[in-house]
N, CA and C atoms as a LAMMPS dump frame, in Angstrom:
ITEM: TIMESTEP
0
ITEM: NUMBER OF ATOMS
489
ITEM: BOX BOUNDS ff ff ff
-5.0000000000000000e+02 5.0000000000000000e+02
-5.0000000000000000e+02 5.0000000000000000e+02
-5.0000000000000000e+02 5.0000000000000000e+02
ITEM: ATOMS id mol type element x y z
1 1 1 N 0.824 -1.185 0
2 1 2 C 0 0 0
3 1 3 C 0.87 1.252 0
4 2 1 N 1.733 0.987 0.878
5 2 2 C 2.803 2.03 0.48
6 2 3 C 4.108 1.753 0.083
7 3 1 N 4.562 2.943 -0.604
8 3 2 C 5.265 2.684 -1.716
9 3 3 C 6.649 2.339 -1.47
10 4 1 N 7.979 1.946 -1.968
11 4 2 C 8.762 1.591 -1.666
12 4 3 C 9.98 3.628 -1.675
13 5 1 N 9.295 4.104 -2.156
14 5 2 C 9.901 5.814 -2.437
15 5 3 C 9.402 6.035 -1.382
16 6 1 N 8.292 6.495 -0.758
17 6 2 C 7.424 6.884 0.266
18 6 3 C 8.474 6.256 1.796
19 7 1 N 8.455 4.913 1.64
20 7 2 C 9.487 4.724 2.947
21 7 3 C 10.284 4.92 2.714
22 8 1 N 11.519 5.191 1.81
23 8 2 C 12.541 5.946 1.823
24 8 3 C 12.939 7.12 1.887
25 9 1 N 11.826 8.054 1.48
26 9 2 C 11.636 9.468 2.034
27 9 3 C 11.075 9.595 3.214
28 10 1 N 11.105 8.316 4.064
29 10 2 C 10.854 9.155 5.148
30 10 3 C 11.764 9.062 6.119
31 11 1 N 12.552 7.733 5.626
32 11 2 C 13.869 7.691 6.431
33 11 3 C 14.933 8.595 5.841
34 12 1 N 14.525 9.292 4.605
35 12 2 C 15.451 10.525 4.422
36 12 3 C 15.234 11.463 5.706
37 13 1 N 13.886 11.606 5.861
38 13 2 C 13.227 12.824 6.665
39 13 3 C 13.717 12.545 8.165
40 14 1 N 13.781 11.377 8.741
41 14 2 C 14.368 11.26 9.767
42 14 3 C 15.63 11.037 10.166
43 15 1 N 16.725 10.962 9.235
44 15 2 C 17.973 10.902 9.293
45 15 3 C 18.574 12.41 9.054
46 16 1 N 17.34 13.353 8.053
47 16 2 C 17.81 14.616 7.958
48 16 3 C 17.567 15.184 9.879
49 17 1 N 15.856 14.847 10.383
50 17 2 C 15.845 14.94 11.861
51 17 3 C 16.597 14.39 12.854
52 18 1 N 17.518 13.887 12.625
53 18 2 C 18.788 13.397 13.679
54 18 3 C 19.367 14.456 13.541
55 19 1 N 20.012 15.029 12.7
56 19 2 C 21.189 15.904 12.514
57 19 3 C 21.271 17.003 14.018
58 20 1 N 22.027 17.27 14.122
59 20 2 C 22.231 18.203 15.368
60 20 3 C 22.906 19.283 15.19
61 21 1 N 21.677 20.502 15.135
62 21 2 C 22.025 21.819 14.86
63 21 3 C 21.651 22.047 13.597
64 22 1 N 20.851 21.301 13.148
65 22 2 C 20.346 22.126 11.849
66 22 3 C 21.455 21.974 10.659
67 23 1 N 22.306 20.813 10.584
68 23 2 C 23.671 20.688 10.065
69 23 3 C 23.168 20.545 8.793
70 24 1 N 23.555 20.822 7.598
71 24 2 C 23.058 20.451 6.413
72 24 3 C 23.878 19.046 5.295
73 25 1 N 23.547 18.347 5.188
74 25 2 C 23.899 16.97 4.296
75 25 3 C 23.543 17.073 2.86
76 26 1 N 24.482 16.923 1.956
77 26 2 C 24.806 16.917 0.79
78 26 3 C 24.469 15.427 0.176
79 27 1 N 24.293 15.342 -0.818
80 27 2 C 23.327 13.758 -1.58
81 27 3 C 24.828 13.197 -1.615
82 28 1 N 25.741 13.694 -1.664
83 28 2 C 27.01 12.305 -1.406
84 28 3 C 27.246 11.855 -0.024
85 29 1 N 27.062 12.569 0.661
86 29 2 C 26.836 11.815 2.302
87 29 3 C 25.477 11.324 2.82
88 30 1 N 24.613 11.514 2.254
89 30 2 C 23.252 10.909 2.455
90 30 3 C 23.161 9.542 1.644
91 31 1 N 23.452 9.485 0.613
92 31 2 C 23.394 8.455 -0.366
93 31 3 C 24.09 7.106 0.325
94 32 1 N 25.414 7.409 0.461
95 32 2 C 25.973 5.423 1.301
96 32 3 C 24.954 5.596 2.889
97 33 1 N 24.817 6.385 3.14
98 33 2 C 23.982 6.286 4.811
99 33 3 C 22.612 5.435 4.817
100 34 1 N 22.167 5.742 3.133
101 34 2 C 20.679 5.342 3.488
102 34 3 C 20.911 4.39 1.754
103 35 1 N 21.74 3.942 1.418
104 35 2 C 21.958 3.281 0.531
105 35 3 C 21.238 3.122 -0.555
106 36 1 N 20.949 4.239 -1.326
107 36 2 C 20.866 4.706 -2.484
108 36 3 C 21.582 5.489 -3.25
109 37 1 N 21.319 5.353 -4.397
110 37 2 C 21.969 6.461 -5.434
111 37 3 C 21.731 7.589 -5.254
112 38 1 N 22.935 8.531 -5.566
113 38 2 C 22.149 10.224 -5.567
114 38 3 C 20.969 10.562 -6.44
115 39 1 N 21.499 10.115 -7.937
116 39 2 C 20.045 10.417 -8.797
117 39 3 C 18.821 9.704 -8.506
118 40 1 N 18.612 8.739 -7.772
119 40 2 C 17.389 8.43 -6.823
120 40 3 C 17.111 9.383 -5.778
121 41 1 N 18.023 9.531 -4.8
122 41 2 C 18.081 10.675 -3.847
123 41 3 C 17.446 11.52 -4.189
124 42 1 N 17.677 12.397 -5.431
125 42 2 C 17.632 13.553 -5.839
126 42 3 C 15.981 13.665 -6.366
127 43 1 N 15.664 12.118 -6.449
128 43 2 C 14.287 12.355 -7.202
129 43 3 C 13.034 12.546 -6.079
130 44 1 N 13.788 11.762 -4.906
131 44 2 C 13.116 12.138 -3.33
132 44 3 C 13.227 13.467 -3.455
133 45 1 N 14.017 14.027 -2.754
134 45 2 C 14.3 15.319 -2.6
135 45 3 C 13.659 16.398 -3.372
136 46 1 N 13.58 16.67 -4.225
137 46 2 C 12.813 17.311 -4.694
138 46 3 C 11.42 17.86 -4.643
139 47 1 N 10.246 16.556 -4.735
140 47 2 C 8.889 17.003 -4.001
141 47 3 C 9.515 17.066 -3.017
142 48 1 N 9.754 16.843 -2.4
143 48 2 C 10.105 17.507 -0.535
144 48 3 C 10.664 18.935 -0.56
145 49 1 N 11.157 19.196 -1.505
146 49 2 C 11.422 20.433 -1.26
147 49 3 C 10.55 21.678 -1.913
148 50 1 N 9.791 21.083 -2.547
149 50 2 C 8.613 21.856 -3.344
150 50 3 C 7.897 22.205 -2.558
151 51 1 N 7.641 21.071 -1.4
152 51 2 C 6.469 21.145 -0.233
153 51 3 C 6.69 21.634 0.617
154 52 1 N 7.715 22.163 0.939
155 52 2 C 8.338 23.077 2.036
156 52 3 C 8.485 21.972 3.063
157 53 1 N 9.057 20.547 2.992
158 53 2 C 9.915 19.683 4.204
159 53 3 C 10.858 19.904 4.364
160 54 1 N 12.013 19.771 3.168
161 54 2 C 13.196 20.054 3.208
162 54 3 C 13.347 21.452 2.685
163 55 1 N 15.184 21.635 3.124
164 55 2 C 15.345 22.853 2.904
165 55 3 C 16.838 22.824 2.173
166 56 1 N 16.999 23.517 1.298
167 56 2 C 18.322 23.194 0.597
168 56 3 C 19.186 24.553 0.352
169 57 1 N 20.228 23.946 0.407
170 57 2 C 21.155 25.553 0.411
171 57 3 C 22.282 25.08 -0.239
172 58 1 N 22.999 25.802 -1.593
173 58 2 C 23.457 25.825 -2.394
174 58 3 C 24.829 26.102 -1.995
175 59 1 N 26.08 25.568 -2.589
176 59 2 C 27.36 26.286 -2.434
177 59 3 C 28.432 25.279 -1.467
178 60 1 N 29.423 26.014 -1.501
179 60 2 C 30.224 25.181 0.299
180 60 3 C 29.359 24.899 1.509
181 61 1 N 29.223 24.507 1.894
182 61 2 C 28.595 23.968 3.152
183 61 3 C 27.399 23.696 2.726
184 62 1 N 26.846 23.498 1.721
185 62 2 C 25.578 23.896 1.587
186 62 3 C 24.998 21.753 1.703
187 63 1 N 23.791 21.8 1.258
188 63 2 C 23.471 20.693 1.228
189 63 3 C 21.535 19.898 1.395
190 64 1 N 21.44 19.89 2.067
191 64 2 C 20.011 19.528 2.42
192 64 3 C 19.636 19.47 4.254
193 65 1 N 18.985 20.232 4.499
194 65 2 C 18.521 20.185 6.119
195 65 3 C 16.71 20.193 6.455
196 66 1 N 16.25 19.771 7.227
197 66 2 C 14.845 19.592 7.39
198 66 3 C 14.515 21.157 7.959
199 67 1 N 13.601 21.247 7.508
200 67 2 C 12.799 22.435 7.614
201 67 3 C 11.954 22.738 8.655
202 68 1 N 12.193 23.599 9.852
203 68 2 C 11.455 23.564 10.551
204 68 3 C 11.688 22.418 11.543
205 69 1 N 11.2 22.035 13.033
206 69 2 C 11.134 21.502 13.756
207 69 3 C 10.751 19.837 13.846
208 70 1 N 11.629 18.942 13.884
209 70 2 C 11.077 17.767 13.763
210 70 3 C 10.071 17.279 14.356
211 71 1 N 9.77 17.901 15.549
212 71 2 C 8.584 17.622 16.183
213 71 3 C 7.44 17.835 16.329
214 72 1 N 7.618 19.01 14.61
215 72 2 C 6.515 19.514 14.587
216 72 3 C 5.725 18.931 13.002
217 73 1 N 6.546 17.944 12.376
218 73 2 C 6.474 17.389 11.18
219 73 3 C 6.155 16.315 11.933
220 74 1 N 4.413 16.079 10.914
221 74 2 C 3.919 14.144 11.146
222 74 3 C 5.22 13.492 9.688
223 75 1 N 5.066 12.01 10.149
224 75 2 C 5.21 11.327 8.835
225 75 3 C 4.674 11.574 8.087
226 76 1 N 2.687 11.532 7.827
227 76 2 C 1.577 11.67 7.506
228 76 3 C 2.384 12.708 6.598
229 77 1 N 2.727 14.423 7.07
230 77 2 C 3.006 15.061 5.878
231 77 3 C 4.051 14.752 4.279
232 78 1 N 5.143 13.493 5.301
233 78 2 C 6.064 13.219 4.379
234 78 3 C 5.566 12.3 3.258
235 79 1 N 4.825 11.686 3.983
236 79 2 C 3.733 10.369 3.066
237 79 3 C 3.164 10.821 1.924
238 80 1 N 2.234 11.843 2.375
239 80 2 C 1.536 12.734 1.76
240 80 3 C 2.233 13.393 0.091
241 81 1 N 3.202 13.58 -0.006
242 81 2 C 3.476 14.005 -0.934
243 81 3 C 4.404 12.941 -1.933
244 82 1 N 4.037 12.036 -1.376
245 82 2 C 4.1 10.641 -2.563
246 82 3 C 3.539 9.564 -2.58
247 83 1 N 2.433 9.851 -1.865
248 83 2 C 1.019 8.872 -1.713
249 83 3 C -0.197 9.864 -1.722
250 84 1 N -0.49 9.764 -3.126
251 84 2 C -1.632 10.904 -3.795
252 84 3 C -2.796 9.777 -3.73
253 85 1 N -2.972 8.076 -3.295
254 85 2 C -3.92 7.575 -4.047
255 85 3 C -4.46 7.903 -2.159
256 86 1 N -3.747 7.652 -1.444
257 86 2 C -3.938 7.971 0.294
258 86 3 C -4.851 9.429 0.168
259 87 1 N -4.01 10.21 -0.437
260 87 2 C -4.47 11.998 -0.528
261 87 3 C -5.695 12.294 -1.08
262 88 1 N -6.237 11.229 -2.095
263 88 2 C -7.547 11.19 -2.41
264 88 3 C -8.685 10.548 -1.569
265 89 1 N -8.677 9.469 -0.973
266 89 2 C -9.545 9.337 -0.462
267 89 3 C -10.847 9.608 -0.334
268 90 1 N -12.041 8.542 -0.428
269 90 2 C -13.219 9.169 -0.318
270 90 3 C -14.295 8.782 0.79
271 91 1 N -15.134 9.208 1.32
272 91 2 C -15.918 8.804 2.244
273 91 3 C -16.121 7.271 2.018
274 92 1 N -16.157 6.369 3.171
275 92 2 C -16.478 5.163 3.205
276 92 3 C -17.551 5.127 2.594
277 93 1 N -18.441 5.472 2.788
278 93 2 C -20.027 5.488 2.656
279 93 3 C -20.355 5.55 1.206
280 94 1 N -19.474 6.293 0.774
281 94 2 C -19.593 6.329 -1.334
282 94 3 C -19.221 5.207 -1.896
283 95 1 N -18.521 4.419 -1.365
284 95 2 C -17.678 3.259 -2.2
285 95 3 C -18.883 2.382 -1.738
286 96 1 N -18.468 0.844 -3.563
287 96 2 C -18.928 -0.35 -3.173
288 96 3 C -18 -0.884 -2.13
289 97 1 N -18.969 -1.907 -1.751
290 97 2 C -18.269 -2.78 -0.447
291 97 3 C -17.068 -3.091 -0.649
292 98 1 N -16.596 -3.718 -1.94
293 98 2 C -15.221 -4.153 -1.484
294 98 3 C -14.392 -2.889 -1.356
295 99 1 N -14.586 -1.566 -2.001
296 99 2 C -13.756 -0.468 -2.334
297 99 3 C -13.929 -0.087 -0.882
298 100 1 N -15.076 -0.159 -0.272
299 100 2 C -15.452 0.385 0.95
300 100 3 C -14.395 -0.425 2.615
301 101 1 N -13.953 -1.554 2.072
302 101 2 C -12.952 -1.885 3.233
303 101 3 C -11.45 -1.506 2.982
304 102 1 N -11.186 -1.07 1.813
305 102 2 C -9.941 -0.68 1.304
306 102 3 C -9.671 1.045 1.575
307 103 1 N -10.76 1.282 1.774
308 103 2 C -10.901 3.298 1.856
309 103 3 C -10.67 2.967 3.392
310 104 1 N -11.838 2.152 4.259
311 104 2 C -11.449 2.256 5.878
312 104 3 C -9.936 1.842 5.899
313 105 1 N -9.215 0.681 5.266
314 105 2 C -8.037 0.68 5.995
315 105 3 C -7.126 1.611 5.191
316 106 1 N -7.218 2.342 4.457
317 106 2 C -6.611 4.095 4.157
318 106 3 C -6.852 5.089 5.571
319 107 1 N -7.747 4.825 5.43
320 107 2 C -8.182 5.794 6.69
321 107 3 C -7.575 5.225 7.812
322 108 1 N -7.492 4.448 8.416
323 108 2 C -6.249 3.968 9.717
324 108 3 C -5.086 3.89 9.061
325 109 1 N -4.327 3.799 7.955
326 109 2 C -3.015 3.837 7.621
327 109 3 C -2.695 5.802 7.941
328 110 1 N -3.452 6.247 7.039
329 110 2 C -3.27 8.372 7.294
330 110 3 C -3.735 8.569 8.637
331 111 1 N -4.672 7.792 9.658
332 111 2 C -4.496 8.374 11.032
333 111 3 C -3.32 7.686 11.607
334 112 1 N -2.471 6.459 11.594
335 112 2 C -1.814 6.27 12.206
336 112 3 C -0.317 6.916 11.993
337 113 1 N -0.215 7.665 10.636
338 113 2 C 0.765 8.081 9.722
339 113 3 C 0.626 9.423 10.735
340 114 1 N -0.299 10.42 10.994
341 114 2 C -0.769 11.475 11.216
342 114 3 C -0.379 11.062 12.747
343 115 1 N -0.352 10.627 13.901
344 115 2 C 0.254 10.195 14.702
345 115 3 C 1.257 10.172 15.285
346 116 1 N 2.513 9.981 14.712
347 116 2 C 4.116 9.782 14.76
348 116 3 C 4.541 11.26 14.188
349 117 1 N 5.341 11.509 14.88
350 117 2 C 5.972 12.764 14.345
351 117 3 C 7.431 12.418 13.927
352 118 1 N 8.264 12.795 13.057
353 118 2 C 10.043 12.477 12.892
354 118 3 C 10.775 12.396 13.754
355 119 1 N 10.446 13.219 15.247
356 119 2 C 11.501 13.432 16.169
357 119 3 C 11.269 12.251 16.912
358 120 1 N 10.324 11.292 16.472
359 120 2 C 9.805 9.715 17.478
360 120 3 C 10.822 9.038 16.842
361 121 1 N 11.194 9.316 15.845
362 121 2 C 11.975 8.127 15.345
363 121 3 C 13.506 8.418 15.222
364 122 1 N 13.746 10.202 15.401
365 122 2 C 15.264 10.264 15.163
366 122 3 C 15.883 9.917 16.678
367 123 1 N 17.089 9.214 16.446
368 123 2 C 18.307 9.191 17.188
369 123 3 C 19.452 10.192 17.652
370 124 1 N 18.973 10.676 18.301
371 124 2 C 19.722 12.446 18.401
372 124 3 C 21.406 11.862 19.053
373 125 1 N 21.228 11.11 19.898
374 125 2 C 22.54 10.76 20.739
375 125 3 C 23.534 9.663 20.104
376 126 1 N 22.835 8.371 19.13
377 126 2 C 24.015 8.095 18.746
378 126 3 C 24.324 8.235 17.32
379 127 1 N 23.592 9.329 16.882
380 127 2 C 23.835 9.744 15.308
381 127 3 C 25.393 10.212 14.964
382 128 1 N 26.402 9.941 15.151
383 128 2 C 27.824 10.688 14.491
384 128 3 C 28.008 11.187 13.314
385 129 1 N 28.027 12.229 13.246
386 129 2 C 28.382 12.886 11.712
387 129 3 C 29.812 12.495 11.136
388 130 1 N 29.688 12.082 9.982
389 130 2 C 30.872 10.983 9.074
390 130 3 C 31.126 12.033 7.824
391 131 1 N 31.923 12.183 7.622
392 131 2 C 32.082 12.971 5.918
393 131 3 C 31.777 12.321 5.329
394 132 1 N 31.572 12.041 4.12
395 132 2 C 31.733 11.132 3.075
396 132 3 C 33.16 11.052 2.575
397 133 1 N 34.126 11.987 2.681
398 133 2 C 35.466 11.876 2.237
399 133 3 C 36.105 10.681 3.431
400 134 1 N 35.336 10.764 4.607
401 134 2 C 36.257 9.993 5.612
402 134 3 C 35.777 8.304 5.541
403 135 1 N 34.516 8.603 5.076
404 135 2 C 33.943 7.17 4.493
405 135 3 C 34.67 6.054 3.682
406 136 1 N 34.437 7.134 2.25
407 136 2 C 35.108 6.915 0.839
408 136 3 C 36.177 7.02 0.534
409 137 1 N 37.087 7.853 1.151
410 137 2 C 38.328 8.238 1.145
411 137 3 C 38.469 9.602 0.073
412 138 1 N 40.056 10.219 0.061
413 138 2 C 39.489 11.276 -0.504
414 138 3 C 39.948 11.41 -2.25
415 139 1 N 40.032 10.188 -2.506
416 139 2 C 40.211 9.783 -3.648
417 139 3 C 38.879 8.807 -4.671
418 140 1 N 37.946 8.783 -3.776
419 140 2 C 36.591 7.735 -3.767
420 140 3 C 37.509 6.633 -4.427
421 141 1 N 38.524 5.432 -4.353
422 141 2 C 38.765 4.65 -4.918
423 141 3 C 38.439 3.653 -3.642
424 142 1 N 37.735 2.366 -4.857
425 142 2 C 37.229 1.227 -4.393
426 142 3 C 38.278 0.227 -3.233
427 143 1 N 38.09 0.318 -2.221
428 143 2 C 38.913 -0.533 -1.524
429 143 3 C 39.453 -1.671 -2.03
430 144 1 N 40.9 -1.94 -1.758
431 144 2 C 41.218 -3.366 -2.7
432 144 3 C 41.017 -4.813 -1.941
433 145 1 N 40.926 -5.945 -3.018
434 145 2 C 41.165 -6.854 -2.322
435 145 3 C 41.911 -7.529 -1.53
436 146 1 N 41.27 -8.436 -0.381
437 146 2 C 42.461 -8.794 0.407
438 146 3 C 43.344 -9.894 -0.261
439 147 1 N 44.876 -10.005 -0.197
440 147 2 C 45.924 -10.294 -1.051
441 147 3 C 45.773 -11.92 -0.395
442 148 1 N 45.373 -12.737 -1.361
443 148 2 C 45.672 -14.169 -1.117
444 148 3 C 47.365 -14.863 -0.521
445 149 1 N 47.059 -15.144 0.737
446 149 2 C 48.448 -15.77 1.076
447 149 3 C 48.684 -17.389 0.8
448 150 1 N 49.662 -17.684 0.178
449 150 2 C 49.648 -19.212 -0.315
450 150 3 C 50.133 -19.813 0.983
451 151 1 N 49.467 -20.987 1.305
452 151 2 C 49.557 -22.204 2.564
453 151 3 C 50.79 -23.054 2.28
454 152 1 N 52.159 -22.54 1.454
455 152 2 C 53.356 -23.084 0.84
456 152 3 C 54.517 -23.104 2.061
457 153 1 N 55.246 -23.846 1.975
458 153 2 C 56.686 -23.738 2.468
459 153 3 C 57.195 -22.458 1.632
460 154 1 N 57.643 -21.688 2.888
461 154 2 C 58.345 -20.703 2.929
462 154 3 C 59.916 -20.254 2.394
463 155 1 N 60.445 -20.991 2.464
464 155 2 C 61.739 -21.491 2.511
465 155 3 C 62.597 -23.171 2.028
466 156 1 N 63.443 -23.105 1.959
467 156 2 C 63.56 -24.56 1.871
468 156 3 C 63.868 -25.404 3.131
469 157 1 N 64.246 -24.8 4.36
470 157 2 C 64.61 -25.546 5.78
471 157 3 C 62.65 -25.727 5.775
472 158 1 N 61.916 -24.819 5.552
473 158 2 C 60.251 -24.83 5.951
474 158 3 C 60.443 -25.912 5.076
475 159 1 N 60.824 -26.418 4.014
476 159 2 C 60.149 -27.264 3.11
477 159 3 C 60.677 -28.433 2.894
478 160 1 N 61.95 -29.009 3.787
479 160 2 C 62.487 -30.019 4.709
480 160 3 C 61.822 -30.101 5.583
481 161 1 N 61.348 -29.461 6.753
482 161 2 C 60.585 -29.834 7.818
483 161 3 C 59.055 -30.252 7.521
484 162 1 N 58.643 -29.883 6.349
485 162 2 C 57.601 -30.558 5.893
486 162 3 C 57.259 -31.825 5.939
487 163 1 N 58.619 -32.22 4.987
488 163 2 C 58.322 -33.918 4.285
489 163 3 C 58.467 -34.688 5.6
């Protein structure tokens, strides 16, 4: 029922509500944290920032920060702007029966959504802020493999004491 974007924007929304101090995160340090691509990232981000959730600031330091108070943001709003079939909704009472048990459990999914606020779910104390350079290194090159050691005689006294 809900979407696989929808829960990932909202653990954008609450990993942006961990941050401490209003710190702003850039789509290359958000991206390995919540293990997606930036150009996925970026496709979150966007309605969110249309809707006034997020807040983005351009340049050096710049990056992506939540808007406003986490505790004052439901999920429900983050939902909301990528669950339009939720946003429509129509009175129980209009639908046929079967449409009519599918609208009630809409209606307990957006009150229970409407419920939880971001700051229920962020981790303020053991969130550590990581660069992505200190992650990735500051070359982004792929860590190498570990170097196969051969189970051989070493030497030739090692390879007398063998036989």
């Amino acid at each position: 029922m809900i979407s696989k974007k929808t829960i990932n924007a909202i653990e954008l929304c609450v990993l942006l509500a961990s941050q401490r101090g209003g710190d702003y995160l850039t789509t290359a340090e958000l991206a390995p944290r919540l293990d997606l691509s930036i150009s996925y990232l970026e496709n979150i981000l966007k309605p969110l920032k249309d809707n006034d959730i997020v807040l983005s600031m351009k340049g050096p330091g710049g990056g992506y920060t939540l808007r406003g108070d986490a505790a004052r943001v439901s999920v429900w709003e983050v939902a909301s702007v990528f669950e339009k079939t939720l946003v429509g909704t129509q009175d129980p009472g209009e639908a046929q029966s079967h449409d009519s048990y599918v609208l009630e459990l809409e209606q307990v999914v957006i009150k229970t959504l409407k419920s939880f606020m971001l700051s229920d779910f962020a981790d303020f104390s053991a969130f550590e802020v990581k660069s992505y350079a200190d992650a990735v290194g500051r070359f982004k090159f792929k860590p190498l493999p570990m170097a196969l050691m051969p189970k051989a005689p070493n030497s030739v006294f090692q390879l007398g004491m063998s036989l």
